[in-house]
N, C-alpha and C positions, 0 to 999 in steps of 0.2 A: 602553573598547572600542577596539579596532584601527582604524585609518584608516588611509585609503590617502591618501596626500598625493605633490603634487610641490613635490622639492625644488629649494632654488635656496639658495643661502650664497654671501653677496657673500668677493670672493678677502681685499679690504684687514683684516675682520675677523681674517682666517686668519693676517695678515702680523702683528698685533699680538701675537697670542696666540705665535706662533712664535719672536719677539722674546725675550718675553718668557723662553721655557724657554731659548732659547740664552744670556741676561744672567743666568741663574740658574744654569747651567750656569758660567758662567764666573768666580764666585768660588769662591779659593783661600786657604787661611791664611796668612798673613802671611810665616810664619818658614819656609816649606816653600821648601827648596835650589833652586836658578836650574836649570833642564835643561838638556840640552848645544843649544850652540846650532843652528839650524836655517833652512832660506833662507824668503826671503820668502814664498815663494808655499807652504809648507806650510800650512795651514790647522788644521788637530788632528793629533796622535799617539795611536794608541790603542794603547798593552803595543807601543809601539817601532817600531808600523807607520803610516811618513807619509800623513793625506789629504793632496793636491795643489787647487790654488785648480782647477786645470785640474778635478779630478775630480768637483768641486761644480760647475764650470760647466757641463760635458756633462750631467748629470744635471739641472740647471737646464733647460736649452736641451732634454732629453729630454722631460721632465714640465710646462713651462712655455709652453705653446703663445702668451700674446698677453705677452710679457716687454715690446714697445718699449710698451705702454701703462702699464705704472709706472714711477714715480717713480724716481729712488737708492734712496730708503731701504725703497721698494716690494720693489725687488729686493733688496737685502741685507737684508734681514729673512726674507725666500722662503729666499735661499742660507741662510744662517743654520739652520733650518729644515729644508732638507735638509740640512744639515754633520751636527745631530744625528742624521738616519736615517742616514747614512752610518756615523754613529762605534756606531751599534747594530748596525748593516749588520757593520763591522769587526769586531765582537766575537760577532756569531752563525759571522759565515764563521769565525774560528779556532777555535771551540768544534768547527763542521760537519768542519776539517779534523782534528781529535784524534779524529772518530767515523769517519775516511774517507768521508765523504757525499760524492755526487759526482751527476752530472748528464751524462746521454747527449746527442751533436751530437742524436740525435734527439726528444728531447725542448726542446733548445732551439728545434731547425727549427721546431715544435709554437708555442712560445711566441712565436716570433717570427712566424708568419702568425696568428696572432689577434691580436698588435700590428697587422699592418697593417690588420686589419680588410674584409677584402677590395677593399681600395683597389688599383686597377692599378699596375703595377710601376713605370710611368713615374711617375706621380705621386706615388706613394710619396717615391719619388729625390728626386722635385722638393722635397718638404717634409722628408726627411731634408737635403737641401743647404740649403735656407733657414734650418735649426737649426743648422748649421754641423755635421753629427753624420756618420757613415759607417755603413754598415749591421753594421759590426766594433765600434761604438760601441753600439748597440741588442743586440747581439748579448750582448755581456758584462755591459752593465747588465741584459739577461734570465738570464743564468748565475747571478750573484749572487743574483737575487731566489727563484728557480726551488732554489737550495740552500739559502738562510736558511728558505724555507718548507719544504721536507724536515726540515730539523733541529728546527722549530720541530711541526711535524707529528708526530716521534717522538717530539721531552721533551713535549707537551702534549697532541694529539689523541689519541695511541696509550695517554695513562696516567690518562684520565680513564673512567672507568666508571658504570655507572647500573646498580644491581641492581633485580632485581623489586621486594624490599623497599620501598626509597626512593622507587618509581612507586606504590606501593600506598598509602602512607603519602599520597604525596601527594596523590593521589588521596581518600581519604578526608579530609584539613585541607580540601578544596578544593572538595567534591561538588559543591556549587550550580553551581559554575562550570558543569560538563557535565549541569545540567538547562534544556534548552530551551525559552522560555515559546513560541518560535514559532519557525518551520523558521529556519534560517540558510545562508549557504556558509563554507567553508572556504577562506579566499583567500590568496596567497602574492603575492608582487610586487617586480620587480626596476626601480630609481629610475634612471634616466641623464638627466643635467646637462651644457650647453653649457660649463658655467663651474666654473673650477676650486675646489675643494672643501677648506674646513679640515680638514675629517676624513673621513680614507680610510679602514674599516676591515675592505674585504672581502680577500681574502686576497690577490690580486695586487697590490694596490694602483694597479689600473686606474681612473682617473681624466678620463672626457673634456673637455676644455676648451674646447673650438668647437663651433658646433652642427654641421656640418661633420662633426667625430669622436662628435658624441655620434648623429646621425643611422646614419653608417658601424656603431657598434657595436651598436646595435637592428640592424640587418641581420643582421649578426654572430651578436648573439643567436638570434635568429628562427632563425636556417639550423642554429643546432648544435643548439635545437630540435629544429627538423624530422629530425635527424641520430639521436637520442636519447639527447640529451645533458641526465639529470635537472635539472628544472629547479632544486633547493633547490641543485647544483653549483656553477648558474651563478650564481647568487645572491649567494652565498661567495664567486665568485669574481671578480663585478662589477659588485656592485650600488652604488648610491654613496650609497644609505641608511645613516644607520652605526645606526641604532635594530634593522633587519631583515635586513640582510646576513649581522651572526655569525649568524642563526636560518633561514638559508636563504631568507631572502625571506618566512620564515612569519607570517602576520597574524592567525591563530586561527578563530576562528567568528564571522561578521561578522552581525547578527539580519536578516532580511528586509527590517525597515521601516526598517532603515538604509542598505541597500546599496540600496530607492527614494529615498531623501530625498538620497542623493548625487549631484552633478552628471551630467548626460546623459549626456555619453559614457562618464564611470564607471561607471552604473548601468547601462548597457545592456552592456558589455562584461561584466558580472559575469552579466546575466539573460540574454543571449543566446550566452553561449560553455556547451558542452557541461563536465560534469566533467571534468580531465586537459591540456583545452586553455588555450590563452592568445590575447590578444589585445590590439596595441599601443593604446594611449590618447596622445596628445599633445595639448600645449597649449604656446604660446609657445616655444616650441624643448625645452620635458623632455617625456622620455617616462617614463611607466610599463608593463610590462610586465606585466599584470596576468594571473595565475593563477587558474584554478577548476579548488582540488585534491580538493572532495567539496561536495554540497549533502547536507544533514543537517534529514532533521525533525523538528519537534516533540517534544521528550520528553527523558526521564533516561539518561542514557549509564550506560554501564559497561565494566569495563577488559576484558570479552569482548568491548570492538571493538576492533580491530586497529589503525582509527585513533586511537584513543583513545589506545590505551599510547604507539604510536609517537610522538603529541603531546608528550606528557608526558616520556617521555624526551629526545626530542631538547630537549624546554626542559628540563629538568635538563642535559641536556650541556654545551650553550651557556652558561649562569650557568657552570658550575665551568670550562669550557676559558677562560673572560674572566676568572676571577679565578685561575688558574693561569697563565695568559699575564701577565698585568700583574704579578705577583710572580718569576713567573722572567725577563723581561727587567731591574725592576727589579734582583734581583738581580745579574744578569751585568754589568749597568753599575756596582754597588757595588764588583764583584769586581775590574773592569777599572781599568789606570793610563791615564788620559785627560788630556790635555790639549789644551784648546780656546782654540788663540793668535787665530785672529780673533774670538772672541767677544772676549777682555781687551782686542783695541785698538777697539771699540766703546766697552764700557766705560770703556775712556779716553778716548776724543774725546766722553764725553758722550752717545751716542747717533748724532756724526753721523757719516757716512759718510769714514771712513777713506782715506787714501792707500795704495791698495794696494802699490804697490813700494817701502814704508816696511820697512826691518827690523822681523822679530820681537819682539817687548818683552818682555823678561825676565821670569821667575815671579813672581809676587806671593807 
């Protein structure tokens, strides 16, 4: 059964596991030829286009809100971590630029006032200067993200389908599922976390870190809401659930005497909010955003409900666009020439933290 849970994922977890792909990432065959040489501060080459250490740091310093509370190897494990989205980053934008995908000033303006969250301009400044970042800095790391998702939207969202067929089918393997021994709701829910999260998988990769920004972006949320802005959008678009985010926030049919037996303010936000509306829940600094997208009673469904099919499709969609996503990026890193020189001088100090303005070390 679906539950509604708040999430919390300590960040140091996140630093091990990111380690870990970037030290995997960075063995090479033995006898493969030395590349031409390159300055210190290049970080990886992907198909002959330099990261810069600089270009990992802003992107750190963007998505990194409490950095002076780690360690060295806290943070080079983080960088590390993002070097890899970057070197994915690299290889969607040149695929993006061979389709001519492109992105309007006003759609970046778009993306960059829902960064700020409706935070006043002053303050804004104040915490872009504390990152050491320019609003020309925000700006571009929103251009790239805003055209990797276009591209990634065409080869994947736009090619996956769900016929009558396959909803009928499933439908039928699955009947019991939509026989109701007792009324239920229909609940959807979007998770925001003060603290930065191993895994981002809604589609911005909006991730709050403070409570501070996780506070600001329930606001956020709430008003494009009120605005009517579908809620399964915003979901996708920044929930920091990664179980319910690819599904829109979607939770299913949650039975009546389970959505009493859940914590107070859960249970009452679920039995005192009307169909269609939402209603914030917090507790210790997360919020859930909790949805009531239909209350349903008693009895056997069938696919002459509208929500019914809709159900069911959209969770057919979501399985195939996750397992055509993870094979076409896989892919496009297979296809790409990569090389990741700070991960090899990890690997060679052992794990510890490198001297950065050491030269590059030769191919292995």
């Amino acid at each position: 059964m679906p539950c509604i849970r708040f999430a919390h994922r300590p960040l140091v977890a996140a630093l091990a596991a990111l380690a870990a792909v970037a030290l995997s990432a960075a063995c090479q065959s033995a006898s493969a030829p030395a590349p031409a040489p390159v300055s210190p501060d290049t970080w990886a080459v992907v198909d002959g286009k330099q990261i810069q250490r600089d270009q990992v740091e802003k992107t750190f310093r963007r998505m990194v809100s409490d950095a002076p509370t780690l360690s060295e190897e806290e943070a080079l494990a983080a960088k590390l971590g993002l070097l890899d989205d970057l070197i994915v980053e690299e290889i969607l934008l040149s695929r993006a630029g061979a389709q001519k995908i492109e992105v309007s000033e006003s759609e970046v303006d778009t993306a960059f006032a829902d960064a700020k969250k409706n935070i006043a301009d002053a303050a804004f400044q104040q915490e872009l200067t504390r990152r050491s970042l320019t609003a020309a800095d925000m700006r571009d790391g929103l251009r790239r993200e805003l055209i990797t998702r276009k591209l990634l939207e065409r080869e994947i969202s736009a090619k996956v389908t769900v016929t009558d067929q396959q909803v009928s089918d499933f439908f039928n393997a699955n009947r019991n599922q939509f026989n109701l021994p007792e009324d239920a709701f229909h609940l959807a829910q979007i998770v925001i976390t003060p603290a930065r999260d191993p895994q981002v998988t809604n589609r911005t990769g909006d991730d709050a870190s403070t409570p501070q920004a996780a506070a600001a972006k329930v606001q956020m949320l709430m008003e494009r809401l009120k605005s009517g802005t579908p809620f399964g959008d915003l979901a996708r678009d920044y929930s920091e659930d990664p179980e319910s985010a690819p599904r829109g926030g979607d939770l299913g049919l949650v039975p009546l005497s389970a959505v009493k037996q859940a914590p107070a303010p859960l249970r009452d936000a679920v039995l005192q909010v009307a169909p269609g509306a939402a209603r914030v829940v917090s507790q210790n600094g997360n919020h859930t955003i909790v949805f009531v997208v239909a209350k349903q009673p008693a009895g056997q469904r069938d696919l002459s409900m509208p929500d019914v099919r809709q159900r069911i499709t959209d969770a057919l969609k979501a399985r195939r666009e996750q397992v055509l996503r993870t094979a076409y990026l896989a892919a496009a890193r297979t296809d790409a020439d990569i090389v990741n020189y700070i991960a090899r001088r990890v690997v060679e100090s052992q794990g510890q933290v490198p001297t950065l303005s050491l030269s590059s070390p030769a191919a292995k």
